[in-house]
C-alpha positions in Angstrom: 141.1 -194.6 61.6 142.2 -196.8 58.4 145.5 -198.6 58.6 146.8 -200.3 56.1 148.5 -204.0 56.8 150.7 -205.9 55.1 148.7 -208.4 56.7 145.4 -207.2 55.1 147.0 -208.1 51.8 145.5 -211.3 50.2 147.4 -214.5 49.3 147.2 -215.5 45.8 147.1 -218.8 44.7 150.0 -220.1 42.8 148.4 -220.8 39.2 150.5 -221.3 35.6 149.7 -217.5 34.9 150.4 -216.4 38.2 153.8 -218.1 37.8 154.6 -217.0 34.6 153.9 -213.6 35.8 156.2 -214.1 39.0 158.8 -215.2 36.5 159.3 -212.0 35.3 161.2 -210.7 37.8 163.7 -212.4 36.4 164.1 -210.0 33.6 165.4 -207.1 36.1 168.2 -209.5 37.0 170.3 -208.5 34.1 173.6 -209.9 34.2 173.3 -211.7 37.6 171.1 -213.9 36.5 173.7 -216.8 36.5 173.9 -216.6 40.0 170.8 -217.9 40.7 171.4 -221.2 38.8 174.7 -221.7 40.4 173.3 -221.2 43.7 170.5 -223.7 42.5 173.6 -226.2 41.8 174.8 -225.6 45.4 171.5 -226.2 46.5 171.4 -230.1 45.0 175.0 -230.0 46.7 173.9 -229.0 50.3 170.9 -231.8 50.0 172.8 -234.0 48.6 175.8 -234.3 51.4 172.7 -233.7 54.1 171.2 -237.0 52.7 175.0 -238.6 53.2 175.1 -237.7 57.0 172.2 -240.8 58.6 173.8 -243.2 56.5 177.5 -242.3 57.6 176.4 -242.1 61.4 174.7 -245.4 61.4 177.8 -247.3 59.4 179.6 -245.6 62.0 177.5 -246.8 65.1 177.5 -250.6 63.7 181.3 -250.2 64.0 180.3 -250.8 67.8 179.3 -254.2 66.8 182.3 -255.3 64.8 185.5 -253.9 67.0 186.3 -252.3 63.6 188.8 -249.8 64.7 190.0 -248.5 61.0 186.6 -248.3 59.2 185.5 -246.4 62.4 188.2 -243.6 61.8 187.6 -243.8 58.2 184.0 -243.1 58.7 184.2 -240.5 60.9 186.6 -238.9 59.0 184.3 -238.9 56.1 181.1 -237.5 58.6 183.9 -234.7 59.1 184.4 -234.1 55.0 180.9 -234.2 54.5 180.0 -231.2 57.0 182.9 -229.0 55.9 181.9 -229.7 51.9 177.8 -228.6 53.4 179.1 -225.8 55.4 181.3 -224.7 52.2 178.0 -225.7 49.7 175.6 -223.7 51.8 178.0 -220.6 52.0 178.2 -220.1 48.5 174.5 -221.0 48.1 173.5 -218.3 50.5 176.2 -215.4 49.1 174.8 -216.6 45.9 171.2 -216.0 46.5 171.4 -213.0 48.6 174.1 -211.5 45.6 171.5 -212.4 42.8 168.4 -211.0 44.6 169.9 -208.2 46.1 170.9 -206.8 42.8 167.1 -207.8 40.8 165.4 -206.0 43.4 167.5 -202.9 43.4 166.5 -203.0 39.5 163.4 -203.7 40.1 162.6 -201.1 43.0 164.2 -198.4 40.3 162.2 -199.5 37.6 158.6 -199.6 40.0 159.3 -196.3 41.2 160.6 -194.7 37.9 157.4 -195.7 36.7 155.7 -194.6 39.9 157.0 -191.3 39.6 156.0 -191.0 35.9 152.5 -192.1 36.1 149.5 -189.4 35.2 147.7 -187.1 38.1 144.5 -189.1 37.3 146.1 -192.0 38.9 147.8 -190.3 41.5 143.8 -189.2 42.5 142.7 -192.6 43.3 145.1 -194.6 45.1 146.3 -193.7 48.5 149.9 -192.7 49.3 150.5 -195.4 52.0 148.9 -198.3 49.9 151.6 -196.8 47.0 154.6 -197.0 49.5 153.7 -200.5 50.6 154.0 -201.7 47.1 157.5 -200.6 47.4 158.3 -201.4 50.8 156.1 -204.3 51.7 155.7 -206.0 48.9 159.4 -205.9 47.6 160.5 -207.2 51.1 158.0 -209.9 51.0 159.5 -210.9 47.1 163.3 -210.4 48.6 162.9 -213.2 51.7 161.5 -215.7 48.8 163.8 -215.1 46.7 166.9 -215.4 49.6 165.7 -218.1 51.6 162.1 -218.8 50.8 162.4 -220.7 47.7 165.7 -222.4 48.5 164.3 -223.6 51.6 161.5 -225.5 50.0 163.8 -226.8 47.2 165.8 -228.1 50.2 163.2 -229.3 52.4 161.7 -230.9 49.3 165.3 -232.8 48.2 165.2 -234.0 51.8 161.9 -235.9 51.8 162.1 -236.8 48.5 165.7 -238.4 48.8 164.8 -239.5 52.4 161.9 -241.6 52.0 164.0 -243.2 49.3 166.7 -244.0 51.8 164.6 -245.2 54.3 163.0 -248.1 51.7 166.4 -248.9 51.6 166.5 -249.3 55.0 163.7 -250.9 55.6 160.3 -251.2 53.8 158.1 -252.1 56.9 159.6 -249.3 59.5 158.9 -247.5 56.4 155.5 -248.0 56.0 154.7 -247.1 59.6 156.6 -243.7 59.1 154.9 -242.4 56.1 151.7 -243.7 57.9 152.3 -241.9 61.2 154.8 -239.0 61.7 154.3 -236.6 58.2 150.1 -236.6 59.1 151.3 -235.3 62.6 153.9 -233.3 61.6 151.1 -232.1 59.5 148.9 -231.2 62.4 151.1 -230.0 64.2 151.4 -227.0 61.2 147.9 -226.3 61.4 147.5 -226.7 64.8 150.5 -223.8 65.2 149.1 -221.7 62.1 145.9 -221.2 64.0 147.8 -220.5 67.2 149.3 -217.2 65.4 146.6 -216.5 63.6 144.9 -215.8 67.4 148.5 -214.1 68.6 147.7 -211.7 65.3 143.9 -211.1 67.0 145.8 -209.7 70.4 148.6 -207.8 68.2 145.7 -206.4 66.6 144.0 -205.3 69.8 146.6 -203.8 71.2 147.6 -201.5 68.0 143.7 -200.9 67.8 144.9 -199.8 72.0 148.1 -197.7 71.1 145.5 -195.6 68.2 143.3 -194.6 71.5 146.4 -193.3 73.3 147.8 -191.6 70.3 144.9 -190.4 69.4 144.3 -189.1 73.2 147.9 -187.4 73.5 147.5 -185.9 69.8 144.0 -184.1 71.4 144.9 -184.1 74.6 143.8 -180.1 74.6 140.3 -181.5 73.5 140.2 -184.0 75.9 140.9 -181.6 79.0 138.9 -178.7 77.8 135.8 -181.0 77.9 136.4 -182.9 81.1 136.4 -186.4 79.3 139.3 -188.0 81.1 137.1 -190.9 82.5 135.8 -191.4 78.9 139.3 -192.1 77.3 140.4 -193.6 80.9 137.4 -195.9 80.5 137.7 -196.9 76.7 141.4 -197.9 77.3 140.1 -200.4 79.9 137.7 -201.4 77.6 139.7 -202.3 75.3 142.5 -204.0 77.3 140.2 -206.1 78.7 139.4 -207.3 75.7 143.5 -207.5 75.1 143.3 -209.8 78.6 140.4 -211.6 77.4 141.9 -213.2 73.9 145.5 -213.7 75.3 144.5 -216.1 78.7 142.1 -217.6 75.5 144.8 -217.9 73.5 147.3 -219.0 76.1 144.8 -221.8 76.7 145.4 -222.8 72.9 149.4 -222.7 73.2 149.0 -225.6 76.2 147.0 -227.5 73.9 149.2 -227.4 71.4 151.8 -227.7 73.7 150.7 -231.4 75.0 149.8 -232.3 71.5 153.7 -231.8 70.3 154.6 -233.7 73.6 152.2 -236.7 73.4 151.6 -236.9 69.5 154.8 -235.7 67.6 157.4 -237.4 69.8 155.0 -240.2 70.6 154.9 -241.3 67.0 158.8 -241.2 67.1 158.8 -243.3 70.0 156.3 -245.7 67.9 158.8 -245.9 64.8 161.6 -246.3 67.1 159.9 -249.2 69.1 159.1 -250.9 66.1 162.7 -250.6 64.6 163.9 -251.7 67.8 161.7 -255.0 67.1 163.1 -255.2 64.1 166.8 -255.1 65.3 166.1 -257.3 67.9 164.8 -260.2 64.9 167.8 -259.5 62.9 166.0 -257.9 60.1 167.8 -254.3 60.9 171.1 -253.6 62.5 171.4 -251.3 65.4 173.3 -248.9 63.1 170.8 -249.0 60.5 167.8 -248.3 62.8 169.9 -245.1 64.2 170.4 -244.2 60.5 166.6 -244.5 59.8 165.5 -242.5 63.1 167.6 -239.6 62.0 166.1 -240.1 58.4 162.7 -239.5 59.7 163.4 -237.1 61.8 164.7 -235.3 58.6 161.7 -236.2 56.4 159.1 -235.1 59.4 160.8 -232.1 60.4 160.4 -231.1 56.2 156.8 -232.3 56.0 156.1 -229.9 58.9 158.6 -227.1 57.5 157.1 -227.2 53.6 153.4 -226.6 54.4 154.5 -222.8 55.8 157.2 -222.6 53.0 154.6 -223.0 50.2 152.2 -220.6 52.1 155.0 -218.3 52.1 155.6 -218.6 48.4 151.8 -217.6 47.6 152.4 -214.7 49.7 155.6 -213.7 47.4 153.7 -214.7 44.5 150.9 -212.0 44.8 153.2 -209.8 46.0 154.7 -210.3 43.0 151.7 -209.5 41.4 150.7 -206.5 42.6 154.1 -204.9 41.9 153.6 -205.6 38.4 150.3 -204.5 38.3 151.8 -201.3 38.9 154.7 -201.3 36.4 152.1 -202.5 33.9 150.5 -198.8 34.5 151.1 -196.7 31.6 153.5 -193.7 31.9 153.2 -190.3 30.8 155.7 -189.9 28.1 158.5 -188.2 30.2 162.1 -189.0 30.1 163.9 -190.5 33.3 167.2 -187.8 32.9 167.7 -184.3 33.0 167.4 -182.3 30.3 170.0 -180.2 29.1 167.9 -177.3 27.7 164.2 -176.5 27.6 163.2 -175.1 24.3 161.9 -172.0 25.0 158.0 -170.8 24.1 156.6 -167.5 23.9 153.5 -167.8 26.4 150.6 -167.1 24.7 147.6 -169.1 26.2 144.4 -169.7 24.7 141.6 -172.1 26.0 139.1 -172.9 23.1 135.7 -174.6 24.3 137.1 -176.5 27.0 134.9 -179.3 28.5 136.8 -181.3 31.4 134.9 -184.4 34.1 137.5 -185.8 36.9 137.9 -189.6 35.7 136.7 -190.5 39.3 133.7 -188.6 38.7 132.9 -188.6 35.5 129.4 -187.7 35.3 129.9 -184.1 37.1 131.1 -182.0 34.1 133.9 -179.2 35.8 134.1 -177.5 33.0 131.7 -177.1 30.2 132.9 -175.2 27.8 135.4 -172.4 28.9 136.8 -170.1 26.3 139.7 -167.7 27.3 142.8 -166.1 26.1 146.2 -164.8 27.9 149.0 -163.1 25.4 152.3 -163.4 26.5 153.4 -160.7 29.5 149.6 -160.2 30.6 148.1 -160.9 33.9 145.0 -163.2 33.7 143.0 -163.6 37.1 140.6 -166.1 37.7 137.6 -165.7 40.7 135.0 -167.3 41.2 132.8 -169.3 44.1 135.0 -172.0 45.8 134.1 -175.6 43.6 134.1 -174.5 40.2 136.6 -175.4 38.9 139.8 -172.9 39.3 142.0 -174.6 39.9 141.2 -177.2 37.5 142.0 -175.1 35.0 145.5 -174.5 36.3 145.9 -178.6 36.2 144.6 -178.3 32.9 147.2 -176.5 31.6 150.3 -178.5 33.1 148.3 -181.2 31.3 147.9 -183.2 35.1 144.3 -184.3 33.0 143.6 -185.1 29.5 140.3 -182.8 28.3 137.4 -184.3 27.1 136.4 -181.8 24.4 137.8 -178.7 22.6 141.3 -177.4 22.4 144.2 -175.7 25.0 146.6 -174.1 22.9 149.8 -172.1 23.5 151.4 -170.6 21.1 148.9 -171.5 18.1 149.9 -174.9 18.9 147.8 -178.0 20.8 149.0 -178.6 23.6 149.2 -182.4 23.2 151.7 -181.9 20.7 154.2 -180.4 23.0 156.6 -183.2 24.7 156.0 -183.0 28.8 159.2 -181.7 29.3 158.6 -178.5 27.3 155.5 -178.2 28.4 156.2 -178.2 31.7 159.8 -176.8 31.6 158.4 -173.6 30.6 155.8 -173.1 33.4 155.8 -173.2 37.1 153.4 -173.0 40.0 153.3 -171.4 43.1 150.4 -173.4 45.5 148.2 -172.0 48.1 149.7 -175.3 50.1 153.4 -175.0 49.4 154.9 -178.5 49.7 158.6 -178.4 50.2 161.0 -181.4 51.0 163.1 -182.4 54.0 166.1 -180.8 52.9 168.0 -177.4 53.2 166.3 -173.9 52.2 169.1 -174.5 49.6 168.1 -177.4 48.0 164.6 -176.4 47.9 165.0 -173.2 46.1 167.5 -175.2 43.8 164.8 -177.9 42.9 163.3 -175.1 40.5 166.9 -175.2 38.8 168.6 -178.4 40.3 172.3 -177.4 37.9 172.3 -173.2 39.4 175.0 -171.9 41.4 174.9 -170.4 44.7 174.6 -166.9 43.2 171.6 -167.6 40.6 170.2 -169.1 44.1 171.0 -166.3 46.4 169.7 -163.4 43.5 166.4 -165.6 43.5 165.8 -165.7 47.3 166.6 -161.8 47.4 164.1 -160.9 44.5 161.3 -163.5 46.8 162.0 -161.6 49.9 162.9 -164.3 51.8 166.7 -163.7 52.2 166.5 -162.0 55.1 165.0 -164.2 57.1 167.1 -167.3 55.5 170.1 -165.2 56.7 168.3 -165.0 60.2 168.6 -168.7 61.0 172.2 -169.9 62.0 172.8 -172.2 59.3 171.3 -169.7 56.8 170.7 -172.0 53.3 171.6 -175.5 54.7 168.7 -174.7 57.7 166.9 -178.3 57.3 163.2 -177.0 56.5 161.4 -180.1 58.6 159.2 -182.5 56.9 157.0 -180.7 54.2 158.7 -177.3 55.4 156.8 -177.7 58.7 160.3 -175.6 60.5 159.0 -172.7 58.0 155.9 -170.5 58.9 153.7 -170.3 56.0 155.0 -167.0 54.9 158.4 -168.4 54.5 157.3 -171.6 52.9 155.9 -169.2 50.5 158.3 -167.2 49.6 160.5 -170.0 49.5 158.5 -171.3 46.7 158.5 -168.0 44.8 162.1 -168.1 45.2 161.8 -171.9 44.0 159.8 -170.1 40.5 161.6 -167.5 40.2 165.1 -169.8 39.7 163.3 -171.2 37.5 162.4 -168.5 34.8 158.9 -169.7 33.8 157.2 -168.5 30.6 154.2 -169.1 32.4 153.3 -168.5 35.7 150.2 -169.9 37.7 149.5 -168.6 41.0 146.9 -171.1 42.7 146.0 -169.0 45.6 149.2 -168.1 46.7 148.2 -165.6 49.5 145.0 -166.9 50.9 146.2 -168.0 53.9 148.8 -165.5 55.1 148.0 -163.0 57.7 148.2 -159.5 56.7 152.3 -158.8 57.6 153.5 -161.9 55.6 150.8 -161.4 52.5 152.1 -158.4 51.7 155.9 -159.5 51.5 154.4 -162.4 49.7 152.6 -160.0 47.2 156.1 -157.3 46.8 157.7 -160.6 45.7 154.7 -161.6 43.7 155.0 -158.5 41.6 158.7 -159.3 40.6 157.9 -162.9 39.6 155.1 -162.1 37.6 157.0 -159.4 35.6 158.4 -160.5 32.1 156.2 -163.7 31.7 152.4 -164.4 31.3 150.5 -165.0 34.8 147.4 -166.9 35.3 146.3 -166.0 39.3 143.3 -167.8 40.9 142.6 -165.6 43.2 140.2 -165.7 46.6 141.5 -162.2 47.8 139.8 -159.9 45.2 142.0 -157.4 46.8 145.4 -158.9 45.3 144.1 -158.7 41.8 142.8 -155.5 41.2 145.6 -154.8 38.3 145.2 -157.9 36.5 145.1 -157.5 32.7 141.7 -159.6 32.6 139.6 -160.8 35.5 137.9 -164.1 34.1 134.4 -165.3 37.1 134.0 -169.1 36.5 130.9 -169.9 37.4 129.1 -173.5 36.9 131.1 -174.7 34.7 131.6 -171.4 32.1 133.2 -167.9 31.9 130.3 -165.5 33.1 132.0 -162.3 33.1 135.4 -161.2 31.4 137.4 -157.7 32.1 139.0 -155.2 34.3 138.3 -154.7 37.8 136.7 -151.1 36.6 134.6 -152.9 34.3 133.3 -156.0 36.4 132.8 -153.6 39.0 130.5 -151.1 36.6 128.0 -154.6 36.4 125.1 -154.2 37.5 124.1 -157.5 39.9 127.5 -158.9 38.7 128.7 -162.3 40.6 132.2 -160.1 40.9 131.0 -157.2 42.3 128.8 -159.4 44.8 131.9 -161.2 45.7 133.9 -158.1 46.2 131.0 -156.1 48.1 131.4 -159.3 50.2 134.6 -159.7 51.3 135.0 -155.4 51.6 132.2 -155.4 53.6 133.6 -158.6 56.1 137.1 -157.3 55.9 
């Protein structure tokens, strides 16, 4: 079973281009981009007064010394300004940030999946839905704790050791020396050390969702599992598996008292080395006791950001090909479709003619589906299209919604190419009803209404009568506003059918394709189904694929696709009258099995 990780994703290193790519999100800020450069000011603030702090507790500690009553209050007083100007600096430096990013990413999320949504079939076709939604999900989240904390925490933790070490000089050069020497390489460590800690508590996490998939997938067949006695084999590849679970945990426990006794002895045995030193110092007059308290805290400051900037900068990389990959996607190219509703379709007549038609799957290009089919449909006429499954019927229906560009010769409606029709027409003036109805989480209401999103409740309830489904709508205790389940899964498939005929008929195609729209209805719901068929396909031209030969016997034209090309053409009577004809095998076929 695949499933896909944010932690799968790849880091990217930061480069110049990668940067300048990253920097592009700051175009969907808009007008809030002066936010982040005021929170950037606030920033400088907040480091600035945390560099302030050592100093002013040390002064204050040498007070001690000299009995100095006044500059003690004085100090301390000015310890008390200096937290309340951080605490007011990093206020407005977080509201800032979190104001600023909030609003880029909402533009940004609306501009990924505006683009998303407009983006060809052929794309669609090769990348999976979940990989697609982590772009949006994922990704964006990843992009919105850089751009909150992330980057302002490395700014910071940067200031601090920058502006620290030069305080410390100041202090003293020698204590110093032995600092920079000592506590950043194990502060350093220490990072690595706890990096490869979690990258072993990511190996147990890992085992035990590979552990929850054998139990879901056990409950989710449980019937399976019980009707061939294999209890002890799922009972005995859960143990094997959390044994394994038992296995890298007490491994990795081991690891954690490792690093454990590494923090205790190395970390704070390195600060016991600087303060021991300093304390030398103090005790030969070359450093107050005030000024070695000062220089503690200013290490600690400077190790604790040595240790903090290493994961900060890993998270940045992950941001940055985050960043990436999001606008890898906006960089797809749209179909030419507007973002807003259009006030009126312009209305064609519905005449369909398909002129030499040669069509390969851009994922398999070098399997021609079509090659070379010639048809015609006036406008009112019922075209049916049979044929073996795999050749390419319902290709022809994506065809004509234009989900595929063709390779070679002409689709034309009207006289006119297709390609020279805006989308919206195009499409405004057809609509499909699927073998595999997909209807959204909503209300029978809204999903009727999605073929007409602007009708009233009477243009809806006329088009749910004509589909035959108003009966059973009214059957259900909140009638329209039942909630229909995830992809209409509350609905039986006859109902999820009809609701989609409803959905069609709302919206008052020219140009009706039926892809299979009975074939997997028992007999009771097929033909209510088919009694709502006939009304939709009145007054409009109808292209029906077809698998039950049965529901097409009054079709205008019968077109049989097979390999590729049209091999017969007519009326049920006259396909029928062929001798050794591929339709009158197919219907001797399914008569005979029926």
């Amino acid at each position: 079973m695949s499933r896909f990780k944010e932690n799968d994703l790849p880091k990217s290193k930061i480069t110049k281009s990668s940067l300048q790519k990253a920097a592009l999100i700051f175009k969907y800020s808009g007008h809030h981009k002066w936010k982040f450069y005021v929170g950037l000011l606030f920033l400088l603030l907040t480091g600035g007064t945390a560099l302030a702090f050592p100093k002013l507790m040390g002064m204050l500690i040498d007070c001690v010394k000299d009995k100095d009553f006044v500059t003690a209050n004085y100090i301390a007083l000015g310890l008390v300004i200096i937290l309340f100007l951080q605490s007011f600096f990093s206020f407005f430096r977080l509201s800032l940030f979190v104001n600023f990013t909030e609003n880029t990413l909402a533009n940004l999320r609306l501009a990924l999946y505006s683009n998303l949504v407009k983006l060809p079939m052929s794309f669609f076709s090769q990348k999976r839905v979940g990989e697609l939604n982590s772009r949006i999900s994922s990704d964006i989240t990843q992009i919105q704790d850089t751009l909150t904390s992330t980057i302002a925490e490395f700014l910071r933790q940067f200031i601090l050791i920058f502006g620290g070490v030069i305080l410390l000089a100041n202090e003293s050069l020698k204590l110093t020396f032995l600092m920079l020497s000592v506590v950043p390489l194990v502060a350093i460590a220490a990072v690595v050390f706890g990096r490869f800690i979690r990258k072993y508590s990511k190996k147990v996490q890992d085992q035990v969702a590979e552990s929850q998939v054998i139990v879901e997938e056990t409950m989710q067949g449980i019937s399976i599992v019980k009707a061939f006695a294999n209890e002890w084999y799922e009972i005995a590849r859960y143990n094997g598996k959390i044994r394994e679970i038992v296995k890298l945990a007490i491994k990795g426990g081991k690891y954690r008292g490792y690093f454990a006794s590494f923090i205790i002895f190395c970390l704070f045995g390195s600060i016991v080395a600087v303060v021991w030193y300093g304390v030398q110092l103090s005790i030969a007059g070359e450093m107050s006791v005030g000024q070695l308290i000062s220089f503690v805290l200013y290490s600690t400051f400077v190790g604790a950001s040595f240790g903090g900037i290493a994961e900060l900068y890993a998270q940045i990389q992950k941001a940055v090909g985050a960043t990436e990959r999001v606008f890898e996607l906006l960089d797809e190219k749209p179909e030419k479709i507007k973002g807003q509703a259009n006030s009126e379709v312009q209305i064609i007549n519905g005449n369909v003619s398909f002129n030499n038609v040669v069509f390969s799957y851009p994922s398999r290009k070098e399997i021609k589906v079509l090659k070379g089919v010639n048809f015609e449909a006036s406008f009112g006429q019922k075209i049916a299209i049979v044929g073996p499954s795999g050749v390419g019927k319902s290709t022809i229906a994506s065809l004509l919604l234009r989900f595929y560009n063709i390779q070679e010769g002409t689709i034309e409606i009207d006289g006119k190419n297709i390609y020279d029709f805006d989308l919206e027409i195009l499409r405004g003036n057809m609509s499909i009803v699927p073998q595999d109805v997909i209807l959204f989480g909503g209300t029978i209401k809204e999903n009727i209404a999605y073929g007409k999103p602007n009708a009233t409740d009477d243009e809806i309830e006329i088009a749910a009568k004509q589909a035959n489904a108003l009966n059973f709508i009214n059957g259900f205790p909140e009638k329209m506003e039942t909630i229909v389940g995830e992809r209409g899964i509350k609905l039986s498939g006859g109902q999820r059918q009809r609701i989609a005929i409803a959905r069609a008929l709302l919206k008052n195609p020219r140009i009706l394709i039926l892809d299979e729209a009975t074939s997997s209805l028992d007999s009771e719901s097929e033909k209510l189904v088919q009694e709502a068929l006939e009304i939709l396909m009145e007054g409009r031209t109808s292209i029906i694929i077809a698998h039950r030969l049965s529901t097409i016997r009054s079709a205008d034209q019968i077109l049989v696709l097979d390999n590729g090309i049209i091999s017969e053409q007519g009326t049920h009577h006259e396909l029928m009258a062929l001798e050794n004809g591929l339709y009158k095998n197919l219907s001797h076929l399914q008569f005979s099995n029926s």
